[in-house]
C-alpha atoms as one frame of an Amber mdcrd trajectory, in Angstrom:
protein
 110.526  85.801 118.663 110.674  88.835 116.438 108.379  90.887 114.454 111.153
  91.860 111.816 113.220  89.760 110.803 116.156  91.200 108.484 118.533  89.076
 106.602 122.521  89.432 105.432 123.754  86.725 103.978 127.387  86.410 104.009
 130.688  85.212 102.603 134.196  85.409 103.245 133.127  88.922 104.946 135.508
  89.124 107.446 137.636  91.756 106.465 134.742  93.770 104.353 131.240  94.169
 107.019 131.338  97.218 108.585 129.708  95.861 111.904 129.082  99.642 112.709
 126.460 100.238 109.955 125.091  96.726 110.569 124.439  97.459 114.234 122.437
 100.786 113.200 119.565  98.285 111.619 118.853  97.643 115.485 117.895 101.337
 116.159 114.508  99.789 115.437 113.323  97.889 118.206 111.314  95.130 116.678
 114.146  94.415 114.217 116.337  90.967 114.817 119.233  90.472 112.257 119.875
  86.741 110.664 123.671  86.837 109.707 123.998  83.944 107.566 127.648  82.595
 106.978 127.523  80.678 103.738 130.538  78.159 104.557 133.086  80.981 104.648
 136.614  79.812 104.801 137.557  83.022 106.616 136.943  84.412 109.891 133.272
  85.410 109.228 131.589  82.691 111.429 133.510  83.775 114.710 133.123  87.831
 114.004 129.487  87.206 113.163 129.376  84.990 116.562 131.250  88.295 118.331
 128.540  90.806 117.126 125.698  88.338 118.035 127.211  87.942 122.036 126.698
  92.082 122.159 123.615  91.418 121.455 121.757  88.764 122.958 118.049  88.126
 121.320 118.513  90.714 118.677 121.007  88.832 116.371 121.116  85.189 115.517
 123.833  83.366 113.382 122.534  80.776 110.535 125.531  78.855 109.810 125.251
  76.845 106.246 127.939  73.972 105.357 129.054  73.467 103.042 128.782  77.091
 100.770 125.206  76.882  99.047 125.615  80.275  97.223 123.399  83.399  98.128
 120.216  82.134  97.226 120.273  79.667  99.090 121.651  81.767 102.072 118.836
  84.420 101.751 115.975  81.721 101.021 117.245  79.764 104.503 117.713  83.208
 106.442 114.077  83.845 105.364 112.812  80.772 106.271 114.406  81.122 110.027
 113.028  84.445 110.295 109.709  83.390 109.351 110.063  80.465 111.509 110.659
  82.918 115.013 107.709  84.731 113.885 108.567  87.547 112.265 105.768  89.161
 110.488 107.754  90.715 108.469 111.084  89.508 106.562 113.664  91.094 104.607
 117.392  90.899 103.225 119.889  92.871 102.172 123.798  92.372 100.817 126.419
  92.026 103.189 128.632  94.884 101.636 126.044  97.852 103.252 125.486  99.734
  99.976 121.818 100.131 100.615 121.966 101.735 103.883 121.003 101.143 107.223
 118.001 104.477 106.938 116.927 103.243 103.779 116.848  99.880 104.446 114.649
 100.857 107.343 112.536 103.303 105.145 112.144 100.536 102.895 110.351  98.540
 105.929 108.053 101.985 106.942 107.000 102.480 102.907 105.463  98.233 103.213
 103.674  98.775 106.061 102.120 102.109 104.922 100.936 100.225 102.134  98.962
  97.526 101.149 101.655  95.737  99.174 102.849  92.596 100.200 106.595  92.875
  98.970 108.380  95.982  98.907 111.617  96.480  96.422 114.332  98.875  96.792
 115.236 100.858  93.228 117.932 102.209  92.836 117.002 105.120  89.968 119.717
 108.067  89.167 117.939 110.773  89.049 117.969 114.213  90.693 117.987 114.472
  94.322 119.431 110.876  95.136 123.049 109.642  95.540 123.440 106.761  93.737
 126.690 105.838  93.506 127.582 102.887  90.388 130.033 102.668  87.708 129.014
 103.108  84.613 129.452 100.108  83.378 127.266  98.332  85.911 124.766 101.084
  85.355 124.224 100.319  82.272 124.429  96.507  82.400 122.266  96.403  85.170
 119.410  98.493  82.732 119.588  95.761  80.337 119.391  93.079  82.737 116.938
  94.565  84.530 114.661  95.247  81.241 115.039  91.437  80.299 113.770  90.598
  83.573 110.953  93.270  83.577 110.051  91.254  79.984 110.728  87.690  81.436
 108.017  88.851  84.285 105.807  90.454  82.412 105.856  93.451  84.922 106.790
  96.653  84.806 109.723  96.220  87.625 112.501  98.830  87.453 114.894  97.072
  89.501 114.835  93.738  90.323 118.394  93.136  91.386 118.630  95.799  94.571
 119.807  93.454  97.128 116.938  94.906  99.538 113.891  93.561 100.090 110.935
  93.569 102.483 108.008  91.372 102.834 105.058  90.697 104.464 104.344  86.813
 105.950 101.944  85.005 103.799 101.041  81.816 102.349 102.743  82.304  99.294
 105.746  83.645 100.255 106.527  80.823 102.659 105.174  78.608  98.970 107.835
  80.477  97.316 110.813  79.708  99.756 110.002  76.220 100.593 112.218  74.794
  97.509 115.825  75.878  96.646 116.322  78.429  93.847 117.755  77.226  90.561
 119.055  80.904  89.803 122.264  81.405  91.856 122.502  85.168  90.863 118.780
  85.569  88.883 116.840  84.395  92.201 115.830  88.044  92.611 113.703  87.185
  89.087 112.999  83.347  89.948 111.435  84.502  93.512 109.498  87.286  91.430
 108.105  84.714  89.066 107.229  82.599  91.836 105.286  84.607  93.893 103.350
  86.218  90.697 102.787  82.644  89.165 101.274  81.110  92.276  98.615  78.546
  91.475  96.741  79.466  94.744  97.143  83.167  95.295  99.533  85.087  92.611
 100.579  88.544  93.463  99.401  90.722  91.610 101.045  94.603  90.753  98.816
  95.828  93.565 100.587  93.470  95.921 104.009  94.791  94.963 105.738  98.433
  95.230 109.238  99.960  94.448 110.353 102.569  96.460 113.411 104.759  95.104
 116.276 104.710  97.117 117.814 108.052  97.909 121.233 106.831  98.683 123.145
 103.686  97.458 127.219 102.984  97.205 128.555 100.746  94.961 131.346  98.543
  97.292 134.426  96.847  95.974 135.032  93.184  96.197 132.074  92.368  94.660
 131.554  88.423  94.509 129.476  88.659  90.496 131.978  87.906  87.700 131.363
  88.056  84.249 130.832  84.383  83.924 127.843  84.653  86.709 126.825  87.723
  84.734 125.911  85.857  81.653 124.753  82.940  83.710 122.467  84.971  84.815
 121.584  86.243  81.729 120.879  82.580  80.799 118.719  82.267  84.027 116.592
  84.742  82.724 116.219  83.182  79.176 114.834  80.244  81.512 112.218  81.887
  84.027 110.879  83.571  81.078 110.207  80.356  79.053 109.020  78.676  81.958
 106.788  81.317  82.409 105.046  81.135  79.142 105.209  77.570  79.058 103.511
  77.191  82.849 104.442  76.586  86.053 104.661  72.744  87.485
């Protein structure tokens, strides 16, 4: 049973997780990691497996077959996580570039709050390090302004793979179906907790906190052709949205 339960979903990440920065998410006690391997065809299950044997009640494998895509991998890390009792959940991408200290600060800014979700931004601006081509930069502004229109919120950065989140009826409402959004669920699990028909979050529920350091990786798994799918994705939420929810 944990009380935080952290997520990484990954693929094919046998020669790219740096097991030394995951391991540094445990210097918090309460934390207990869900490695999800996404039917990787490389080593990842049996490294993953490794790390977990070190340590024993602090690190579970969730292994997925076949590959569902990393949606699905988050939503089903979530729902394990939430299902061992954590009372609070989170993910974050296999590739480390949100760090292990901000990933952690990210967890102390939601419980200092009120919020009920807490989003990692990732703003350039003076004092932080973060590190992104310019071309992503800039892509990711426009995507992330569609999205912030699609909402109908004024989120900076909805596609910083780290999140934390408090247990709660709607949450647990919002993961109980699959995404449609392979690469947009970032959006589509926005939409659903803000459109709930029982108890929507509202802006009060949410916060973004800065990041002060973030690293672009190589190897990235988001080609163009998911790029404008996404884009697509978006066109979608945001007419469901205006149209109504089921």
């Amino acid at each position: 049973m944990s009380e935080v339960g952290l997520v990484i979903p990954c693929y094919n990440e046998a020669e790219r997780l740096d097991f030394a920065l995951v391991e540094q998410l445990l210097a918090d006690p309460r934390v207990k990691l869900f490695l999800v391997d996404d039917g990787s065809t490389d080593a990842t299950f049996e490294r993953l497996t490794e790390f977990s044997f070190l340590h024993p009640g602090r690190v579970e494998v969730v292994p997925i077959r076949p590959n569902g895509g990393k949606a699905e991998a988050v939503r089903r890390g979530l729902l394990r996580a939430l299902e061992d009792g954590a009372r609070l959940v989170g993910y974050l991408d296999a590739d480390m570039a949100t760090p292990p200290e901000e990933m952690l600060r990210l967890l102390a800014t939601l419980e200092k709050s009120s919020a009920l979700l807490a989003l990692g931004s990732r703003v350039r601006m003076l004092g932080a390090d973060i590190q992104r081509t310019t071309a992503r930069h800039y892509l990711g502004r426009v995507f992330a302004t569609l999205a912030s229109l699609s909402l109908s919120l004024p989120v900076y950065d909805t596609q910083c793979g780290a999140k934390v989140a408090r247990d709660h009826a709607t949450l647990r409402r919002a993961l109980s179906y699959p995404f449609t959004s392979r690469w947009a669920f970032d959006v589509e699990l926005l939409d659903r907790l803000t459109a709930d028909r029982e108890y929507a979050y509202t802006m009060a529920d949410l916060v973004e906190m800065p990041l002060k350091t973030w690293g672009e990786r190589g190897g990235s798994k988001l080609s163009s052709k998911a790029m404008v799918k996404a884009g697509l994705d978006l066109v979608g939420i945001g007419i469901k949205r205006r149209w109504g929810h089921r």
